[in-house]
N, C-alpha and C positions, 0 to 999 in steps of 0.2 A: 277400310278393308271390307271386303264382299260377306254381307250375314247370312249362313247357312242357312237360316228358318225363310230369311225376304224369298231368297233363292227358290227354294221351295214351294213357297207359298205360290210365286211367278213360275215356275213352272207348272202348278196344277191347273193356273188359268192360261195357258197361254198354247202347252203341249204335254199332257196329261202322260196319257201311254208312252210317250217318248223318254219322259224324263226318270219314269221308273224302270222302261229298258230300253236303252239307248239304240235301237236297230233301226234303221232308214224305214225296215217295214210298219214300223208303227208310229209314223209320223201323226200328224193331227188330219192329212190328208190322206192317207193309206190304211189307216186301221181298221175301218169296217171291213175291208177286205182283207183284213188279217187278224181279226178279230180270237176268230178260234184258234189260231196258229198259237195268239198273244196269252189265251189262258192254259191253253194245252200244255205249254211251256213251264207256264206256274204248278200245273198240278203232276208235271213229271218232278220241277224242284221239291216239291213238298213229298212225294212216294220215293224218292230214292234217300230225303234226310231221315223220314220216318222208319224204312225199313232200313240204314246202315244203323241208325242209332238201335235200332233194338238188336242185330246182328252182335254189336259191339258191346251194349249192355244189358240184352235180354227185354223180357217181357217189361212194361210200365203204362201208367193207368193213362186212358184216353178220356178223360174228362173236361178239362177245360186247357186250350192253348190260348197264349198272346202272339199276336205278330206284330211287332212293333215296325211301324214304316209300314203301315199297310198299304199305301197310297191307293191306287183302283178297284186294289183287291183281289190282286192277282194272285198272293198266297193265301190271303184268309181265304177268301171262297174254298178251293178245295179243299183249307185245313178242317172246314167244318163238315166234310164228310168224313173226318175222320174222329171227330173231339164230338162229344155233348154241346161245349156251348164255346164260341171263339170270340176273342176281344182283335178288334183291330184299333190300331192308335196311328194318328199321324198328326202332324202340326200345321198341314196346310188343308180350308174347307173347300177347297174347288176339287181338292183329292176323293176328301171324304163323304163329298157329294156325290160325286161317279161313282165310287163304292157301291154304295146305295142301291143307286140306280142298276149296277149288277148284280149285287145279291137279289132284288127283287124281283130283275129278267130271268135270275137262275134258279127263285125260286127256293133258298136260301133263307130261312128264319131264324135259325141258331145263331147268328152272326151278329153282334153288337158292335158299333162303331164311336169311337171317341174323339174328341182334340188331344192330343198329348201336348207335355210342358216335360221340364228337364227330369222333373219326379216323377214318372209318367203317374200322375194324382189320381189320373181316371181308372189304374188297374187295383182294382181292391181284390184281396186276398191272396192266393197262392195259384200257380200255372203247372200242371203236369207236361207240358210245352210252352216252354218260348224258342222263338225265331224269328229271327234279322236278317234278313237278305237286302246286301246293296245298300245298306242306310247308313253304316257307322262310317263309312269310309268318307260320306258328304259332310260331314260333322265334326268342325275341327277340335283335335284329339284331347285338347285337355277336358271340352265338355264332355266328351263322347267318353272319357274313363271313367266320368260320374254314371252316364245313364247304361255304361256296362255293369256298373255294377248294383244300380238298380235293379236290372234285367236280371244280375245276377239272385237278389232277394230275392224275387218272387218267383221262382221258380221250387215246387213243392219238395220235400224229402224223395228222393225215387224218380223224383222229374227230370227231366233233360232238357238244357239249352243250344242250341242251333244257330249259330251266329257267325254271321261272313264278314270279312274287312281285309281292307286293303292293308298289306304288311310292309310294301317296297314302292315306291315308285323311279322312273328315272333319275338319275342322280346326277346327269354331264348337266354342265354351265348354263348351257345352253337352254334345256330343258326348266333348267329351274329358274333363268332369268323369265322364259315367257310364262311363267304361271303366273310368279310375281307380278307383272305386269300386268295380266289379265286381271289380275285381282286388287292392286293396288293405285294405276293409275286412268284417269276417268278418258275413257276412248278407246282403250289397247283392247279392248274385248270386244267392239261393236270392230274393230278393224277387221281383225280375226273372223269373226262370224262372214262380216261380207267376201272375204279373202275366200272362204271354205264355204260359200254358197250356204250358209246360214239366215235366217231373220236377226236382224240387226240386232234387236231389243233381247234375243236370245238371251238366257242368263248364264254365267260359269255352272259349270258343274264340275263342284272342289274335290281332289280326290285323295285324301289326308292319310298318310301311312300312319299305322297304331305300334308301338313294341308290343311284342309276342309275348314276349320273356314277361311280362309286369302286366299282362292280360293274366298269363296263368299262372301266375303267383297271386293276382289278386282271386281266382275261382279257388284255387287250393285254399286258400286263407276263409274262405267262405262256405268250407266243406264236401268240395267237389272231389270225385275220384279223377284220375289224370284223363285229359280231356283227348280226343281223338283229335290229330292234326292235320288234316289235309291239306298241303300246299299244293297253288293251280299258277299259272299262267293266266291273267287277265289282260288282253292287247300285251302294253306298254307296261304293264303295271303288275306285281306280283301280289298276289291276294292266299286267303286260307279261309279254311269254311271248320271251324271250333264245333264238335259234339260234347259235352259235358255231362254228367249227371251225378246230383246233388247227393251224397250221401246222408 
């Protein structure tokens, strides 16, 4: 079976901006020239969580936020014009090297970068924001209900959590034989990629439905007021974007 972390890892070496957002425009060949499009993007996602979450539960302290799955840095950068001091985590170093390399184009000092592991070990203390975008959904779900609820702890009394995943995906026969297959037997993926004008050595990019229901049972159980639900249409795939904040 295909591991979520190798996966990762090989995508930050291989097609970096791509594999944090999947648009043709930001291939490994086309990104300089979409470069600004690619962060523009990240700091409208981070201005519209930040201003519903306060809309929905009022004023809360900008002090320190986590973005967990930081990968290039497409949301910590902008969060740190909004927070004192921003932790980004991610599991793969070809990510958290690009990082880098853009917080210091942008200029960007507030911004600390980590490896993350399943207890993200590297976030000490308490986050007046956390936020996931795109990450729990590659991370199949029985890990992903541990490091939820990690995400969940550190987030401070009064703090708000900001967390996207995948809730549905296709469910005909068909749909769920080629995953399968993509993921289980050695070749059906390199087929695929060449089928769909891909790089062969391409990697899966798994996209793992979580239960809702036992998401927010486990935030309620951890002292959360009722979390704002947002369901979206994603392509194929139905997703929601969770506001929480921690009573």
């Amino acid at each position: 079976m295909a591991d979520s972390d190798h996966e990762w890892r090989r995508w930050g070496k291989m097609d970096p901006y791509f594999g944090v957002l999947a648009d043709p425009r930001f291939r490994k060949g086309r990104i300089e020239g979409n470069r600004v499009e690619f962060f523009d993007l990240g700091r409208l996602t981070v201005e519209e969580r930040l201003a519903t979450a306060e809309q929905h539960f009022g004023y809360f302290e900008r002090r320190r936020a986590l973005d967990f799955g930081c990968g290039v840095g497409r949301l910590s950068l902008p969060l740190a014009a909004h927070f004192d001091e921003v932790l980004g985590l991610d599991i793969a170093p070809a990510m958290l090297a690009e990082a880098r390399i853009n917080a210091e184009r942008a200029g960007v000092a507030n911004l600390a970068l980590a490896r993350s592991d399943e207890m993200l070990s590297a976030a000490d203390g308490r986050f007046d924001f956390v936020m996931s975008f795109m990450v729990l959904q590659h991370i199949p779900v029985a890990r992903g209900m541990r490091i939820f609820e990690r995400l969940l702890s550190l987030v401070a009394v009064g703090g708000v959590a900001a967390i996207q995943l995948c809730i549905a995906r296709p469910d005909d026969p068909a749909s769920r034989l080629r995953y399968w297959a993509q993921r289980n037997v050695p070749g059906v993926r390199q087929a695929f990629n060449l089928r769909n004008g891909r790089p062969v050595a391409e990697p899966l990019m798994q996209m793992n439905p979580y239960p809702l229901d036992e998401l927010l049972a486990m935030a309620e159980a951890a002292g959360f007021k009722p979390a704002l639900v947002q369901p979206y249409a994603d392509g194929r795939f139905e997703a929601a974007q969770l506001l929480m904040q921690r009573g």
